[in-house]
C-alpha positions, 0 to 999 in steps of 0.5 A: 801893109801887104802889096803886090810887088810885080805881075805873076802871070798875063792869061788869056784865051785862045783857041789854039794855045799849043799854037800860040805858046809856040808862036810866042816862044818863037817869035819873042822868045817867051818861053816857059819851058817844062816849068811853064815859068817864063823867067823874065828879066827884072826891069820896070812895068807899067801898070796902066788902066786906060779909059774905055773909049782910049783909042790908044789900042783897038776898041774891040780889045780889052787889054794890051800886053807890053813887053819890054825889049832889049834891041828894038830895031833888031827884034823888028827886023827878025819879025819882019823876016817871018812875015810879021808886021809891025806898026811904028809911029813917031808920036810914041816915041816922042822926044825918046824920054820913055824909049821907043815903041811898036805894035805887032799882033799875034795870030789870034789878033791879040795887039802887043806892044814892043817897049824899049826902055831908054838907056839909063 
């Protein structure tokens, strides 16, 4: 049977997409580079519709992306350094078994979430 065997691709508009590519490349580090391919590294992804009255992210947004992160608590300090906030909450964390998490917003108010998965 044919499948799919992992995520080609996350679009999305926005009014200034110059911008916000580079928002993304400098904040984040996703950047695609000439090719405008983001080579990414391998690792888990979570494919997860949610109810549409979930209140796990604003009701005023369809979709949430989730990146996974290699050193959470230092991306955190980067991010902060550049006036970006970023939420955290110890309910999503839990006891640690699926890693820790936070939220940021891009400039356009786009809601990322920040995964870092737990040591195997």
């Amino acid at each position: 049977m044919a499948q799919a065997i992992g995520i080609g691709g996350v679009f999305f508009r926005s009014s200034d997409p110059k911008g916000l590519a580079r928002w993304y490349a400098d904040h984040l580090g996703i950047d695609p580079g000439q090719s405008g391919v983001w080579q990414q590294a391998a690792g888990p992804t979570v494919f997860a519709p949610f109810r549409a009255d979930s209140d796990y992210f604003a009701a005023d947004r369809q979709w949430m992306i989730n990146l996974r992160v290699d050193d959470l608590t230092a991306l955190l300090a980067q991010l902060s350094a550049s006036g970006i906030a970023a939420e955290t909450r110890a309910e999503w964390d839990g006891d640690g078994t699926y890693g820790h998490f936070a939220r940021i917003h891009d400039p356009e108010g786009n809601p990322i979430e920040l995964w870092q998965p737990p040591k195997a």
